[in-house]
C-alpha positions as CSV (number, residue, x, y, z in Angstrom):
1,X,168.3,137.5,86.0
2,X,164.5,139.2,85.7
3,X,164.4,143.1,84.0
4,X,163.7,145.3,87.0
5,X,160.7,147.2,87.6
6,X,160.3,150.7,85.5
7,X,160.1,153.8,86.8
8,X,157.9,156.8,86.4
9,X,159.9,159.7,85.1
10,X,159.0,163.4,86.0
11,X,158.3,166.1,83.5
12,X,162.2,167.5,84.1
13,X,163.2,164.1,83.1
14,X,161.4,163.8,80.2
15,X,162.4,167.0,79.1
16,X,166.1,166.2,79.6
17,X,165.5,163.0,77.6
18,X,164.2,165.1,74.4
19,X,167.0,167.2,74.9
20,X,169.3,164.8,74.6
21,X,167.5,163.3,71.2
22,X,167.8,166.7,69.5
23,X,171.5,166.9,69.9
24,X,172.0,163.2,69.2
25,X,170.4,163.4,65.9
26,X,172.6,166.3,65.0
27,X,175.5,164.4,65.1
28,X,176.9,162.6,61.5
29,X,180.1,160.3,62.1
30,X,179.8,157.5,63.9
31,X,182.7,158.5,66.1
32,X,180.8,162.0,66.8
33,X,177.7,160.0,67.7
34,X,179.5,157.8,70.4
35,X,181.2,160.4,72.1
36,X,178.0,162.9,72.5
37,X,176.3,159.5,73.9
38,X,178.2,159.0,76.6
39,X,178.5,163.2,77.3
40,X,174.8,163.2,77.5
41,X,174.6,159.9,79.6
42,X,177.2,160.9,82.2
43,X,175.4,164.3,82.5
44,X,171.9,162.4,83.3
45,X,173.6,160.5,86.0
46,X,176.2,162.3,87.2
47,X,178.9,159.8,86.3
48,X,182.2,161.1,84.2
49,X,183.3,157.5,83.2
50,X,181.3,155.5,80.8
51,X,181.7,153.7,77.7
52,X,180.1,152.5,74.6
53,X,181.0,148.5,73.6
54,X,180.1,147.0,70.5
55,X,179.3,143.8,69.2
56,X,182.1,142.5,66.6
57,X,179.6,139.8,64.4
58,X,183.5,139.1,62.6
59,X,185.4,138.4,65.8
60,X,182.1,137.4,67.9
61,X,183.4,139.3,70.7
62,X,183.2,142.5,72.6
63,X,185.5,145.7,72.1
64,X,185.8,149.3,73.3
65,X,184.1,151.5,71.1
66,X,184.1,154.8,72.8
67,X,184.5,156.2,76.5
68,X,185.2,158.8,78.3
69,X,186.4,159.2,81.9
70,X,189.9,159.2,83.3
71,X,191.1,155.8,81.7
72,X,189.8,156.0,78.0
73,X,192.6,156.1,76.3
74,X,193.7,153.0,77.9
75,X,190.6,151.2,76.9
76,X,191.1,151.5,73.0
77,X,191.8,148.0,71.3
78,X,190.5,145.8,74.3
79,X,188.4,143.4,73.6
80,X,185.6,141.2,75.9
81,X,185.4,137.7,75.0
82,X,180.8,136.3,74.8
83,X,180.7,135.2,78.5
84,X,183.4,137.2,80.6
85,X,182.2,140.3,82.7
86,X,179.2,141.7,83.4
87,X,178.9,143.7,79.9
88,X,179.3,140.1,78.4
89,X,176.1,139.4,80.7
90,X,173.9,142.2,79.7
91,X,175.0,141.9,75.7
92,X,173.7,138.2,76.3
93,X,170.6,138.3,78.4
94,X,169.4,142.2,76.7
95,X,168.9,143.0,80.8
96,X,170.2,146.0,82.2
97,X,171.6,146.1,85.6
98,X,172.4,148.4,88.5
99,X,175.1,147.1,90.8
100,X,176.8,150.0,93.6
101,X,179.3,147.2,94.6
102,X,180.9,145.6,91.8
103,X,181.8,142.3,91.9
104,X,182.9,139.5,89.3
105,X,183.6,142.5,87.2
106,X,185.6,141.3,83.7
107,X,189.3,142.5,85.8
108,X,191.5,142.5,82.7
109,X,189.8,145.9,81.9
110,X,190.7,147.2,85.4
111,X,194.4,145.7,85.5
112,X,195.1,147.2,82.1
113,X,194.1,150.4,82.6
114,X,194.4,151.2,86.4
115,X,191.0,152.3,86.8
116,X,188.7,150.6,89.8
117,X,185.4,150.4,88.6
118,X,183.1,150.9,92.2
119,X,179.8,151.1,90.6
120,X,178.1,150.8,87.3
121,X,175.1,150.8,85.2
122,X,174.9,148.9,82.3
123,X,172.3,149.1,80.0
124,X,171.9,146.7,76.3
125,X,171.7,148.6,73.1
126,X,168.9,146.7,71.0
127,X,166.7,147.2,68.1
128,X,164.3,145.2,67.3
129,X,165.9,141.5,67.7
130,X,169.4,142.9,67.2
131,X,171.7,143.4,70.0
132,X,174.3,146.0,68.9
133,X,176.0,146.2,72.3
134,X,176.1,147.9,75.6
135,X,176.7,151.2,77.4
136,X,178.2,151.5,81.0
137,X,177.9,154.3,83.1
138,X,180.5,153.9,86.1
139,X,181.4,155.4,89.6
140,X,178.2,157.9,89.9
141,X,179.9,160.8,91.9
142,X,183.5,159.8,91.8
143,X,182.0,156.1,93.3
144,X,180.3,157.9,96.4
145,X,176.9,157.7,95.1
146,X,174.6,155.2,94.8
147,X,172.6,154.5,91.3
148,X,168.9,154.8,91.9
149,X,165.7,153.5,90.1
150,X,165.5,156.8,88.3
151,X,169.2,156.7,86.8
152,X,168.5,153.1,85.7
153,X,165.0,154.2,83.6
154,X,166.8,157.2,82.7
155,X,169.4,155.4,80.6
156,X,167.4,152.4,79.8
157,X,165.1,154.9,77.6
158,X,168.0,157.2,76.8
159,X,169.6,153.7,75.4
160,X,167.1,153.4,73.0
161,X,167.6,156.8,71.5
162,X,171.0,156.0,71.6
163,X,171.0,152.9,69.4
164,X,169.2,154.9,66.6
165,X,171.6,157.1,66.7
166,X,174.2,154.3,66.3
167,X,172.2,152.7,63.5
168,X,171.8,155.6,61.4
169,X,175.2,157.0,61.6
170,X,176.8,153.4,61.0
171,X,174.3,153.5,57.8
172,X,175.7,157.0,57.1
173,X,178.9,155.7,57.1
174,X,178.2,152.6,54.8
175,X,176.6,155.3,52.7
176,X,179.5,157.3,52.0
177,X,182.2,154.1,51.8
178,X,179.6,152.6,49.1
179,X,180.2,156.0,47.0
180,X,183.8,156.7,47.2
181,X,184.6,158.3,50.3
182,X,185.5,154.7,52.0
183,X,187.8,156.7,54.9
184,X,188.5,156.9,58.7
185,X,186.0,159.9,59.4
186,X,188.5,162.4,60.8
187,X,190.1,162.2,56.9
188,X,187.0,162.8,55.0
189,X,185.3,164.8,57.4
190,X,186.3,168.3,55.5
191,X,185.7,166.6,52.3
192,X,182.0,166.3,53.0
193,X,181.0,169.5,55.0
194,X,182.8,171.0,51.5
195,X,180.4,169.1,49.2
196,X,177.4,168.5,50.7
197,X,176.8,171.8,53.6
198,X,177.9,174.6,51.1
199,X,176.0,173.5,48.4
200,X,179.3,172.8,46.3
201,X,179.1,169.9,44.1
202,X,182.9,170.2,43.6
203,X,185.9,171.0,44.7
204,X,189.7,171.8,43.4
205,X,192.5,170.5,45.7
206,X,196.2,168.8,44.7
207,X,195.6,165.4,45.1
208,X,198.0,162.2,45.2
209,X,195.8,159.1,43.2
210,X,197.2,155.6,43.5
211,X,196.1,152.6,41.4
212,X,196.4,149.2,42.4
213,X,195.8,146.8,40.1
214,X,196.0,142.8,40.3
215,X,197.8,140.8,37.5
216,X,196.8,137.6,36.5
217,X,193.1,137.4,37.6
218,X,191.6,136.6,34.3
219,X,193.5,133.4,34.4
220,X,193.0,132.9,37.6
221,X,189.5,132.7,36.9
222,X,189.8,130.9,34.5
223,X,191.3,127.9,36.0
224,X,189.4,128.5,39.4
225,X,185.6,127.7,38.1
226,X,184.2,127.8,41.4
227,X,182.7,131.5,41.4
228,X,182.9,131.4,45.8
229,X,186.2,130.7,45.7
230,X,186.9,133.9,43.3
231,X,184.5,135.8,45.3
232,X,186.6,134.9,48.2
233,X,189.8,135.5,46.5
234,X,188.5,139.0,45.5
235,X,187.5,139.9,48.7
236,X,190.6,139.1,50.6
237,X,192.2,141.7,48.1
238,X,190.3,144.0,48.5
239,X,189.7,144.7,52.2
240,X,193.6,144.2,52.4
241,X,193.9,147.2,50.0
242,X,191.2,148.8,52.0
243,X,192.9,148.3,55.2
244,X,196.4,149.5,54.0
245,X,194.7,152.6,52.7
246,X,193.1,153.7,55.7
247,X,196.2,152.9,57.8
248,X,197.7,155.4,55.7
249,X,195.2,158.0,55.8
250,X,193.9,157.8,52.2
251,X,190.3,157.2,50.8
252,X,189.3,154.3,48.8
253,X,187.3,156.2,46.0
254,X,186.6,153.3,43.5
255,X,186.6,149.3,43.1
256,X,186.8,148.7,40.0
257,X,186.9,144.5,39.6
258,X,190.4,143.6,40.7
259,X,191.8,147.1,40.8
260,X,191.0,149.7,43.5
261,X,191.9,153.7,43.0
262,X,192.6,155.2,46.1
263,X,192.9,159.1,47.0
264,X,195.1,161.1,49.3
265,X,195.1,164.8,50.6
266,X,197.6,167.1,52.3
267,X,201.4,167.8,53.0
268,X,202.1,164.0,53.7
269,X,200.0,162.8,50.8
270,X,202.8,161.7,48.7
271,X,204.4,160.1,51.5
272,X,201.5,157.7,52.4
273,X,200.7,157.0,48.7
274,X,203.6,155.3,48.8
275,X,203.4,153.9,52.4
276,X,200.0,152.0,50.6
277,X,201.4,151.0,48.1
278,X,204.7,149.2,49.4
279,X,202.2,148.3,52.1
280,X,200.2,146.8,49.3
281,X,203.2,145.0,47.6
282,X,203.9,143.1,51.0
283,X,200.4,142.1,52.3
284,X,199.9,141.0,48.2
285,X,202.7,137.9,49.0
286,X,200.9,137.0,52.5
287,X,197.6,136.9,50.6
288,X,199.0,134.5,48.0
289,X,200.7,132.3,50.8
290,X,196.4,131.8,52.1
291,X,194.8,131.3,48.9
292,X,196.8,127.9,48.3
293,X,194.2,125.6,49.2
294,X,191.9,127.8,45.9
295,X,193.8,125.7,43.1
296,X,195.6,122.7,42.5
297,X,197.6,125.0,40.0
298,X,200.4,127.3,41.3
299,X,199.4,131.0,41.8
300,X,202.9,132.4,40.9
301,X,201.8,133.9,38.4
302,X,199.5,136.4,40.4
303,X,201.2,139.9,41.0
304,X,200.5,143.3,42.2
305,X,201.1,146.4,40.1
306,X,200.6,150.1,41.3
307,X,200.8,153.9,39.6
308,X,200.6,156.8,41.6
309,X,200.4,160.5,40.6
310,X,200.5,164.1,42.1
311,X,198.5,166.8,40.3
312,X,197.2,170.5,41.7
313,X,194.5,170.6,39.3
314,X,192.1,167.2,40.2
315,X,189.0,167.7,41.0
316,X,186.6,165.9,43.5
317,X,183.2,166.3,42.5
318,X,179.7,164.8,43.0
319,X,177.7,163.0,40.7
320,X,174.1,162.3,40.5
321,X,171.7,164.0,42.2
322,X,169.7,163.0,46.5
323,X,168.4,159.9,45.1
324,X,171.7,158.4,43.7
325,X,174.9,160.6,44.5
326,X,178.7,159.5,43.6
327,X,182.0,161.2,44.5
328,X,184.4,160.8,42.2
329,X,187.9,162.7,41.0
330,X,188.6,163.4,37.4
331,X,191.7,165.3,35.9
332,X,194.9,164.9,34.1
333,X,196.6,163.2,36.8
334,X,193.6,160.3,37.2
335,X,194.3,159.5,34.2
336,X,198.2,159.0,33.9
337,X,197.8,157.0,36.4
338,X,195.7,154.6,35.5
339,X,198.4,154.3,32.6
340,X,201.3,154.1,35.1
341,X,199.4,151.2,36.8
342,X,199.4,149.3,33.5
343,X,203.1,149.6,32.7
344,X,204.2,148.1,36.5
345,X,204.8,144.8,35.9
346,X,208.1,142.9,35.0
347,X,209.6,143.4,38.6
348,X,208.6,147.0,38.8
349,X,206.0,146.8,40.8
350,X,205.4,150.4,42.0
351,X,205.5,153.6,39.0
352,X,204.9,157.2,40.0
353,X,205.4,160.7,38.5
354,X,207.9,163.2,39.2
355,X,205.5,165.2,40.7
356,X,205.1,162.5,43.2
357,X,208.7,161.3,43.1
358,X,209.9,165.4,44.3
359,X,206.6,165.1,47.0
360,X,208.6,162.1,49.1
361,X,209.4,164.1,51.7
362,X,211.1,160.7,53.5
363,X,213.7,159.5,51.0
364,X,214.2,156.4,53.9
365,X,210.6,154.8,52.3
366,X,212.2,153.5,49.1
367,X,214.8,152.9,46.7
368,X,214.5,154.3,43.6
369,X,215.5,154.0,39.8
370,X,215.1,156.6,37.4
371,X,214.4,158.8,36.0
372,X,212.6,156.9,33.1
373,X,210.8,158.2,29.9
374,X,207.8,157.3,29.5
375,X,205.2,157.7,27.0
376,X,201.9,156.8,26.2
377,X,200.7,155.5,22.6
378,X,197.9,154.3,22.9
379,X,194.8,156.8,21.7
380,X,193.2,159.2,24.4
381,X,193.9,162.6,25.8
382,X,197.6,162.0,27.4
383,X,198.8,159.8,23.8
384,X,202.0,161.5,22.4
385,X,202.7,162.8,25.6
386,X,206.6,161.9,27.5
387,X,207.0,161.8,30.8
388,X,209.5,161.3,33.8
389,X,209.3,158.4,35.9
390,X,210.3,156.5,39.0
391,X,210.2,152.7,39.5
392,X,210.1,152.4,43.6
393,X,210.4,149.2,45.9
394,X,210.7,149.1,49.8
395,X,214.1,148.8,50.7
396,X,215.9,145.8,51.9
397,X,217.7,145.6,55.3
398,X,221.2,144.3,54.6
399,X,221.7,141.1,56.5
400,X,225.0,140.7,58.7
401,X,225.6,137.2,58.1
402,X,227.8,136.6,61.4
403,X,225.0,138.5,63.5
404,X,222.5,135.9,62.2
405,X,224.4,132.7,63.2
406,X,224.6,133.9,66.4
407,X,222.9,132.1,69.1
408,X,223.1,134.7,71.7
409,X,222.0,137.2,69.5
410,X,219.0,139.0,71.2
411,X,215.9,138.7,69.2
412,X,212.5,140.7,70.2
413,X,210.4,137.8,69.0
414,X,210.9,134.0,68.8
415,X,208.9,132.2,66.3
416,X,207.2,128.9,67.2
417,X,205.4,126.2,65.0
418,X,204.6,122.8,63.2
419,X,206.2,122.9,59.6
420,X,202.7,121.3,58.2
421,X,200.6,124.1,59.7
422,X,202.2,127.4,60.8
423,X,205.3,127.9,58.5
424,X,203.7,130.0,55.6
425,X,201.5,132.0,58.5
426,X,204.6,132.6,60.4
427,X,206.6,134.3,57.4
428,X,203.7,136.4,56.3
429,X,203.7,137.4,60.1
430,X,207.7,138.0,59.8
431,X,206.8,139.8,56.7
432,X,204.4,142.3,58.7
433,X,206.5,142.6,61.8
434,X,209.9,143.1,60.3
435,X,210.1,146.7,60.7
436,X,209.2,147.0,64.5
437,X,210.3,143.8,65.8
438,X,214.2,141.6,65.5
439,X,212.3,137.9,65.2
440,X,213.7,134.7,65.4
441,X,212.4,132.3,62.7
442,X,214.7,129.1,62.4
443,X,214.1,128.5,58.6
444,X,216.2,132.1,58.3
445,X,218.4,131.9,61.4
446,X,219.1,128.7,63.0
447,X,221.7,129.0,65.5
448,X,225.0,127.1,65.0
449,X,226.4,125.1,67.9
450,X,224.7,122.0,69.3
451,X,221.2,122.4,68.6
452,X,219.0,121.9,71.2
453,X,221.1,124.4,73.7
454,X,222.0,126.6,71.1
455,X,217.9,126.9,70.3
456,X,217.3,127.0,74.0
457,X,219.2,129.8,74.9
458,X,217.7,131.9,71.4
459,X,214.5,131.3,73.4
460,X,215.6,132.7,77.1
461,X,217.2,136.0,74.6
462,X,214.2,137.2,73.5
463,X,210.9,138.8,75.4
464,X,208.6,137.5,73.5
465,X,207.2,133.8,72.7
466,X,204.8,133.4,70.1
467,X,203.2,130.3,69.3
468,X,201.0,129.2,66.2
469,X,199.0,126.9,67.1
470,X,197.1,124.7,64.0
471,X,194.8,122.4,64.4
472,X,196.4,119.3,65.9
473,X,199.7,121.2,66.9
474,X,199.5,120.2,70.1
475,X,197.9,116.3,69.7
476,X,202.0,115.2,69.5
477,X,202.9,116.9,72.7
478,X,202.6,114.1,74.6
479,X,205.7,112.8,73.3
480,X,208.6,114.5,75.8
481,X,210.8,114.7,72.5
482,X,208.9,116.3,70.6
483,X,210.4,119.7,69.7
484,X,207.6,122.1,69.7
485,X,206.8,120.8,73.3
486,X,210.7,121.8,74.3
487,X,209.9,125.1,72.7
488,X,206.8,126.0,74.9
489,X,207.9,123.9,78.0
490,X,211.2,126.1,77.6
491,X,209.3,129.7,77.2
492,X,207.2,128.6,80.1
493,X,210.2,128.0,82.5
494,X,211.9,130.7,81.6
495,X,208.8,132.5,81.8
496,X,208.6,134.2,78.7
497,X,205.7,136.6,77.5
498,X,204.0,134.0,75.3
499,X,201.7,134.9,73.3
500,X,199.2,132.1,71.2
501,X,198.0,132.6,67.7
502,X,195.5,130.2,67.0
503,X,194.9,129.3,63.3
504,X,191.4,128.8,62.0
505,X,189.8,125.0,63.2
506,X,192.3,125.0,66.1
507,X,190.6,124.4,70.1
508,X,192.8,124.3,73.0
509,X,192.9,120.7,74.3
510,X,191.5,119.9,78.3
511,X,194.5,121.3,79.9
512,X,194.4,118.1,82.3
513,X,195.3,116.2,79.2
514,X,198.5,118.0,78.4
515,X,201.5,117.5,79.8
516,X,202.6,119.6,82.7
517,X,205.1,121.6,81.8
518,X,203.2,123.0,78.8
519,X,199.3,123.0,80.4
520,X,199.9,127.1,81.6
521,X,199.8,127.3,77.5
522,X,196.2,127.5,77.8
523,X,195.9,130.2,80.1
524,X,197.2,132.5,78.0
525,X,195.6,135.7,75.8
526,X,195.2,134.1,72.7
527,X,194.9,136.1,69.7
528,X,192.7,134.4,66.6
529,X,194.6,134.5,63.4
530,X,192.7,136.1,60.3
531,X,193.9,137.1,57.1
532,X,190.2,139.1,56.1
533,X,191.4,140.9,58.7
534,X,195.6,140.3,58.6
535,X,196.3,144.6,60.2
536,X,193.5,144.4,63.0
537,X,195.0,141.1,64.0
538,X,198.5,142.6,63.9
539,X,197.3,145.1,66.0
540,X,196.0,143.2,68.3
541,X,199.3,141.0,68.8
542,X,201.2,143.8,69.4
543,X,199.1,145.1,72.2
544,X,200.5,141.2,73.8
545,X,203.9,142.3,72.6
546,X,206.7,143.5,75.1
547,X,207.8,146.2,73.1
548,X,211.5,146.2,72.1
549,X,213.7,148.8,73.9
């Protein structure tokens, strides 16, 4: 594949093309940015379907960052794997092309979204030796037009503008995240026209501030000398905090070592405070369950403690001046709880103010105990001082006992996977899923009756099939008794909606050298297991999910 010949652009062209840098370069968000990008591109072509896909150097795949046209919401959370489709191609080989009759087009994007694509433009977004991804025009004129030489040089200049415009507002973004503003944009995006636009360098809003804190890392780095494996450790923590926090519409304002302080804003802010931190609570036990292999020693004695507070008279502020700038929130409230944070431990994992506590506007998120006094002895501004509060933890769904020996209970899920290298994966996964999802995991609920019919039919009772597959899994297979070869064979035949999780080191086998009645395994989605990144995977595996009814 050779880059095609350039073009030579008019003055009108030209003109459009400064145009369209002027209002690029007035955008700030990253989100912002994407969508005027495609506007602008779709007006230089006359195309109304288009889409911006990004590189993922985590994932090393392909995913829908922006579009437009009449199937973009559709495209949100699909993902191109290196080497399928033709933006796989142009990512690859930094050539654009131009093709008016589409073929070997990546279809999963079409079949999910019931859009045909008919035509398409699809030019890389590169700086320098970096690739950042590609942008795809589609269907010029409702897919009645042809794309000409001109369109093509059009976009391959107006794609360089564009991937400025990507860097600097994905620096912008780093920016703010690096000094206390760490948000989706849409929940921070008042925050900073306030601060930085009006000339402001603070403002006074009721706040909700939550403290996490870790308990137990001291020793844990003390009997863990290598200083990757803490780092490690540490960063697991904290981009699960981060995660949870964002999920919940908050703002991760400070790191502090192993404890994080996180912000939250509006009429649900006491609501998703709590949300985080029960959130928190849970992801803390599937974080544990991964960091076995970090010691010889047993990590029991790592826990999670959180405060959280409501107060009308925090303030947000700046600090520093254009050359180093901070945000930051100070006020009574910031500080009682950092000393609520301190006092959760001894089973009471989660402490908040009444102020919070009378904020819960759903009464279904947790159980509560109190009210408790509280009071604060040692010296600084709030010692002396009593206080009301409320121990929380998530509630626990009652089990029914004869429901769960049932084998022709209906479950939404079943569970599948080798003791040696799925079990602790698949109860953090059980953990996450709980809420949404009735899931069969045979450690909990192993079906009375003769065994292999009783487990047979749990399988043909529920939708979905998911498999964990660790390295090796699948090397005992060829043994017709082996059990996790009945499970898949089963799910296959009874043609399930299976849906693989590979664990980290595992490769699917030649499917020639399985058996045949568990070889259509490998032609399933499979969805890569990571606990770095434990809620985008989540997400991902319930796109495969049938949903329960």
């Amino acid at each position: 594949m050779s880059a095609p010949a350039r073009y030579a652009l008019d003055k009108e062209d030209l003109q459009a093309l400064l145009d369209t840098a002027g209002e690029l370069n007035s955008m700030e968000t990253l989100n912002e940015v994407l969508t005027n990008i495609l506007k602008l591109a779709g007006s230089l072509c006359n195309s109304r379907a288009g889409s911006v896909i990004l590189h993922d150097q985590e994932r090393n795949d392909l995913y829908f960052a922006a579009a437009t046209g009449p199937a973009s919401e559709k495209l949100a959370g699909i993902r191109i794997p290196l080497g399928k489709g033709k933006a796989s191609e142009v990512f690859l080989t930094r050539i654009p092309l131009v093709e008016d009759h589409v073929t070997d087009y990546y279809g999963v994007v079409d079949e999910k979204t019931e859009f045909v694509t008919r035509s398409m433009i699809c030019i890389p977004l590169t700086q320098g030796e970096k690739t950042f991804g590609v942008m795809q025009i589609l269907n010029k004129g409702g897919g009645t037009e042809p794309y000409t030489d001109r369109d093509l040089e059009l976009l391959t200049r107006f794609g360089a503008q564009a991937t400025v415009a990507i860097r600097n507002a994905t620096l912008f973004e780093q920016m703010l995240a690096s000094s206390g503003l760490y948000a989706n944009p849409e929940v921070r995006q008042g925050l900073i026209k306030s601060l930085t636009n009006s000339g402001r360098s603070a403002i006074k809003d009721r706040f909700t501030v939550l403290f996490i804190d870790m308990r137990g890392f001291s020793q844990l780095c003390n009997i863990v000398t290598n200083p990757t494996k803490i780092q490690s450790v540490l960063s697991d923590y904290v981009l699960m905090i981060g995660a949870v926090v964002l999920r919940n519409e908050g703002i991760v304002n400070n790191v502090m070592g192993d404890g994080v302080m996180a912000i939250f804003r509006g009429d649900a802010a006491a609501d998703n405070a709590v949300k985080t931190a029960l959130d928190a609570i849970d992801g803390f036990e599937r974080l544990k369950l991964s960091w076995k292999g970090v010691s010889r020693f047993n990590l029991d004695f790592l826990d999670i403690g959180a405060g959280i507070t409501t107060d009308d008279e925090t303030i947000l502020g700046t600090i520093g001046d254009d050359r180093f700038r901070d945000f930051t929130v100070i006020g009574p409230g910031v500080n009682l709880a950092a000393a609520l944070v301190k006092s959760a431990r001894d089973g009471h994992r989660l402490v908040c103010d009444t102020s919070t506590y009378t904020s819960i506007s759903d009464r279904g998120l947790a159980s509560v105990e109190g009210p408790i006094q509280f009071r604060i002895e040692k010296r600084g501004p709030l010692m002396g001082v009593g206080y009301d509060v409320y121990y929380l933890k998530r509630f626990e769904k009652p089990a029914d006992a004869a429901l769960e020996s049932k084998a022709s209970e209906r479950y939404d899920i079943f569970f599948s996977y080798r003791r040696e290298g799925g079990s602790d994966v698949a109860r953090g996964l059980q953990q996450a899923l709980k809420d949404e999802f009735s899931i069969f995991l045979d450690v909990d609920r192993m079906p009375s009756g003769h065994f292999d019919t009783a487990l047979f039919k749990t399988i043909e009772s529920s939708p979905n099939f998911v498999v964990f597959l660790s390295p090796g899994s699948l090397d005992r297979c060829s043994d017709p008794e082996d059990w996790l070869r009945k499970e898949i064979g089963h799910a296959i035949a009874t043609k399930r909606n299976i849906v693989p999780i590979s664990l980290p080191g595992f490769t699917f086998p030649d499917p020639k050298k399985l058996a045949d009645d568990i070889a259509d395994v490998t032609r399933h989605d499979v969805v890569e297991y990571s606990h770095r990144y434990f809620y985008a995977m989540i997400d991902k595996l319930k796109e495969h999910l049938t949903q329960p009814e």
